[in-house]
LOTORGU-691593 format. One record per residue (C-alpha): chain; z, x, y. Coordinates in pm, 1 decimal, padded with zeros to 6 digits. Layout:
("A" (Z X Y))
...
// end
This chain:
("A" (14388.2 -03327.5 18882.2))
("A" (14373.2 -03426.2 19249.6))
("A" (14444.4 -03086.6 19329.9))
("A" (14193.6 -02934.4 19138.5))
("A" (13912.9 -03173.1 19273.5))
("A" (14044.3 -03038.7 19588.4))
("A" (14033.3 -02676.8 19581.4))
("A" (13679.3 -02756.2 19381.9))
("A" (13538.9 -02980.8 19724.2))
("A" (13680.5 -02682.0 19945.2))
("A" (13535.6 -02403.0 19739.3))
("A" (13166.7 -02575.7 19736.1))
("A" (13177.3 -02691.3 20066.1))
("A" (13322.2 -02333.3 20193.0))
("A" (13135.1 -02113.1 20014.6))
("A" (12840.2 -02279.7 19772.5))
("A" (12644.3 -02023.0 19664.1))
("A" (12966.4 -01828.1 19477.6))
("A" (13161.0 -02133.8 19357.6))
("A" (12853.2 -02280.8 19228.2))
("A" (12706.0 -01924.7 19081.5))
("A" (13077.1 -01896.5 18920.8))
("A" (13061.9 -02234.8 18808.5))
("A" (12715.2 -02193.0 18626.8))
("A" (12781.4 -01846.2 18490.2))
("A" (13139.7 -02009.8 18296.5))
("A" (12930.2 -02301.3 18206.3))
("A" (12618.7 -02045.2 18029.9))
("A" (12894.7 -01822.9 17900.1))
("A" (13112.3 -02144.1 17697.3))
("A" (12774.3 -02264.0 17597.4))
("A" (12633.6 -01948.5 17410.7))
("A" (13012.4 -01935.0 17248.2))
("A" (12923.2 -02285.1 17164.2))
("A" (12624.8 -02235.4 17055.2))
("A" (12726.2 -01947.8 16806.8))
("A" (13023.2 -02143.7 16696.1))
("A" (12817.6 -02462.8 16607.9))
("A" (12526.7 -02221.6 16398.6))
("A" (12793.9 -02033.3 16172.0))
("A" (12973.1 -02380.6 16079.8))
("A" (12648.9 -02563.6 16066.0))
("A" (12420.0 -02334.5 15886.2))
("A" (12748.1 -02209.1 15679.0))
("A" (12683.5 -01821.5 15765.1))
("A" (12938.5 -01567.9 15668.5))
("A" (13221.3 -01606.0 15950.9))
("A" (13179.3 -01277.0 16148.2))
("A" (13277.5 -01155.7 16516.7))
("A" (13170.3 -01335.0 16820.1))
("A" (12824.8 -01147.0 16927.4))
("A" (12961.8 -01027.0 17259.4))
("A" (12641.4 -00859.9 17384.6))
("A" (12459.0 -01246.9 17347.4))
("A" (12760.9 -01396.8 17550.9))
("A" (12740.4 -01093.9 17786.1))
("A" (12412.2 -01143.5 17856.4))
("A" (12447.7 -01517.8 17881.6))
("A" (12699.7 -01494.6 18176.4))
("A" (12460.5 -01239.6 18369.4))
("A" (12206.6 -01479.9 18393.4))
("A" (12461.6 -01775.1 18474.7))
("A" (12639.7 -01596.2 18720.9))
("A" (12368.0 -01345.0 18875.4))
("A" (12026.4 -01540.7 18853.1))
("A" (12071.0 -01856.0 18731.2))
("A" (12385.7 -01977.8 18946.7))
("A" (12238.0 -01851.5 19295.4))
("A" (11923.1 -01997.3 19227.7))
("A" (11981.2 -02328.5 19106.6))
("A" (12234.0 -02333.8 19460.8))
("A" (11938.5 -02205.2 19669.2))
("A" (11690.0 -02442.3 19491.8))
("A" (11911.4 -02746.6 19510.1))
("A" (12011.9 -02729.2 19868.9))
("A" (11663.6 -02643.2 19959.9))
("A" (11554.0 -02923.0 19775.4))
("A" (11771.0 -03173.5 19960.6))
("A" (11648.7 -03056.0 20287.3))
("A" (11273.0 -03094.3 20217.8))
("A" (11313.8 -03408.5 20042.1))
("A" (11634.4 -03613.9 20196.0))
("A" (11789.3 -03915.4 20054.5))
("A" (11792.8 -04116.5 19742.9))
("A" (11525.1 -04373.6 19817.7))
("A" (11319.2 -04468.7 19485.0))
("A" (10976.2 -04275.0 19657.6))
("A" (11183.9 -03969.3 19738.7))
("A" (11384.4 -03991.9 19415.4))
("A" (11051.7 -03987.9 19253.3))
("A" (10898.7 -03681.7 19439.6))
("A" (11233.1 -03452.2 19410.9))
("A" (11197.7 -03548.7 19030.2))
("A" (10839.3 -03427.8 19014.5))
("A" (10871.3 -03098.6 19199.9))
("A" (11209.8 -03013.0 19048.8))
("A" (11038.2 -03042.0 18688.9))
("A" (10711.0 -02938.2 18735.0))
("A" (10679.4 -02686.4 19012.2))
("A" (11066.8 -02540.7 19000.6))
("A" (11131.4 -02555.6 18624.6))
("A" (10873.5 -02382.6 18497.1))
("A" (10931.0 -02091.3 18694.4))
("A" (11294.3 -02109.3 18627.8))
("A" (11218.5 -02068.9 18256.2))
("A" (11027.0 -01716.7 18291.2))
("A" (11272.5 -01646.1 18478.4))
("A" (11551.7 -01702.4 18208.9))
("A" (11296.6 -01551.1 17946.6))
("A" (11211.0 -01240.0 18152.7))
("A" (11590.0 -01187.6 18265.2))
("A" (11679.6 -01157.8 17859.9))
("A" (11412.4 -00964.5 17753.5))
("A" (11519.5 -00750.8 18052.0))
("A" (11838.2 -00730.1 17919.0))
("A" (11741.1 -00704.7 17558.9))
("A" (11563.2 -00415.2 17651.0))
("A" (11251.3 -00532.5 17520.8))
("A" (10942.5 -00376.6 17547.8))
("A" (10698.4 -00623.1 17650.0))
("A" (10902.1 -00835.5 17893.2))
("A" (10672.4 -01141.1 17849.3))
("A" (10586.7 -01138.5 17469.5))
("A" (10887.6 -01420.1 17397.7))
("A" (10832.2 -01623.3 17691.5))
("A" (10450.8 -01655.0 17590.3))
("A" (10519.8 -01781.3 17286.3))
("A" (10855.6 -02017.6 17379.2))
("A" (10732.6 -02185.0 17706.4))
("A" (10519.3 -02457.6 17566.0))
("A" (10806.1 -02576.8 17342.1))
("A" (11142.0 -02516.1 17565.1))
("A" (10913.4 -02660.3 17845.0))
("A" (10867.3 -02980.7 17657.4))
("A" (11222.2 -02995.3 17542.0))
("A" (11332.9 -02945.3 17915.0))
("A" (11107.3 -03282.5 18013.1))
("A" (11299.6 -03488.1 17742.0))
("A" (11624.1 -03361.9 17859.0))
("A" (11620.5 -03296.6 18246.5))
("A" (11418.7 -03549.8 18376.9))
("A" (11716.6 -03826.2 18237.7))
("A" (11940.2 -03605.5 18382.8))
("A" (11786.3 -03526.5 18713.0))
("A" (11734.2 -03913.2 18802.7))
("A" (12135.5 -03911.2 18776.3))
("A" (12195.9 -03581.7 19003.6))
("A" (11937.3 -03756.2 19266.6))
("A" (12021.2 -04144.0 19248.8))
("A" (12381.1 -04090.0 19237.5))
("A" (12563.0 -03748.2 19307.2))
("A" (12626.6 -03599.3 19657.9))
("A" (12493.5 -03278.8 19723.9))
("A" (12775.9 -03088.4 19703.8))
("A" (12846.9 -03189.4 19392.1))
("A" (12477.0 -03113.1 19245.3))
("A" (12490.7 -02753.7 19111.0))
("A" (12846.5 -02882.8 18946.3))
("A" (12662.9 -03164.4 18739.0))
("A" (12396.7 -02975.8 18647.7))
("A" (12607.3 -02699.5 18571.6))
("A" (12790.0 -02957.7 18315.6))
("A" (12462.6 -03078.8 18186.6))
("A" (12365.3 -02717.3 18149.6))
("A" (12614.4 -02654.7 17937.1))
("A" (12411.2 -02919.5 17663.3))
("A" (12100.1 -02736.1 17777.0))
("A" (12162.2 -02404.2 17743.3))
("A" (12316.1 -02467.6 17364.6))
("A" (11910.1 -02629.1 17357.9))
("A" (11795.0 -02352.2 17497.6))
("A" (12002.3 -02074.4 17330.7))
("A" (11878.6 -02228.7 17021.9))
("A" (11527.7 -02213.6 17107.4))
("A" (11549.9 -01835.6 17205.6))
("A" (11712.9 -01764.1 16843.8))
("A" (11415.8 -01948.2 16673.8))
("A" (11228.7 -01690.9 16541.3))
("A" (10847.2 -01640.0 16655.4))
("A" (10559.5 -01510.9 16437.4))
("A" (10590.6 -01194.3 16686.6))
("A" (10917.9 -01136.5 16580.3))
("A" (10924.0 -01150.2 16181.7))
// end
């Protein structure tokens, strides 16, 4: 295990942006697999194959967009707003969820429609953002006092990359919901 926490530390502090988009991109791909394991035993559908284009797409957007964003964001974020005092706990909390988040999730939105090949590239997100917006508060803002109060910096794409994994099942979830749009 010591090992592995080793080549981990070495890998971030070496080279952060592909560890960490590698890292997120595994952690969005075992989530949607997740996610489509949990509906077929849950809502007791007929067993059938693993949707592979879903999980493909999932582990785009992990390892292409959202991966190298969240480690361009975070690191950003830590030089803007350094240390862990209560005040600057407090701020990085309210950017992170209010200015950063929301952009983050038309950018997840747009990215799937975009590989969906969906017409109207912002007819889902219009009618999802209210709700996965509000569900993201409730679940990241908990979260995010952890990441800032308590983990190092090099270690900050990792945990949220593990809390992701809880969040994306959320938010794969909330893109399956159907919208009037759709039906």
């Amino acid at each position: 295990m010591n090992a592995i926490r080793g080549f981990l530390r070495r890998s971030l502090e070496k080279h952060p942006l592909i560890t960490n988009s590698v890292i997120y991109g595994t952690l969005c791909t075992a989530a949607e697999l997740s996610q489509q394991t949990l509906t077929k035993k849950v809502l007791n559908e007929v067993p059938r194959p693993i949707e592979c284009d879903i999980v493909c797409r999932y582990s785009f957007y992990g390892t292409f967009v959202g991966g190298p964003v969240l480690s361009v964001w975070y690191r950003f974020l830590d030089k803007m707003c350094p240390g862990t005092a209560p005040k600057i706990l407090v701020k990085k909390l309210l950017v992170d969820q209010f200015v950063f988040t929301p952009q983050l999730l038309v950018l997840f939105y747009i990215t799937m429609s975009i590989l969906e090949r969906k017409q109207d590239l912002l007819e889902e997100c219009k009618y999802k953002f209210s709700k996965t917006f509000q569900t993201s508060c409730l679940f990241w803002i908990p979260a995010q006092t952890v990441n800032f109060a308590l983990i190092p910096s090099v270690y900050r794409v990792t945990y949220i990359s593990c809390c992701s994994f809880a969040w994306i099942n959320i938010l794969c979830w909330l893109k399956r919901e159907e919208s009037s749009i759709e039906q």
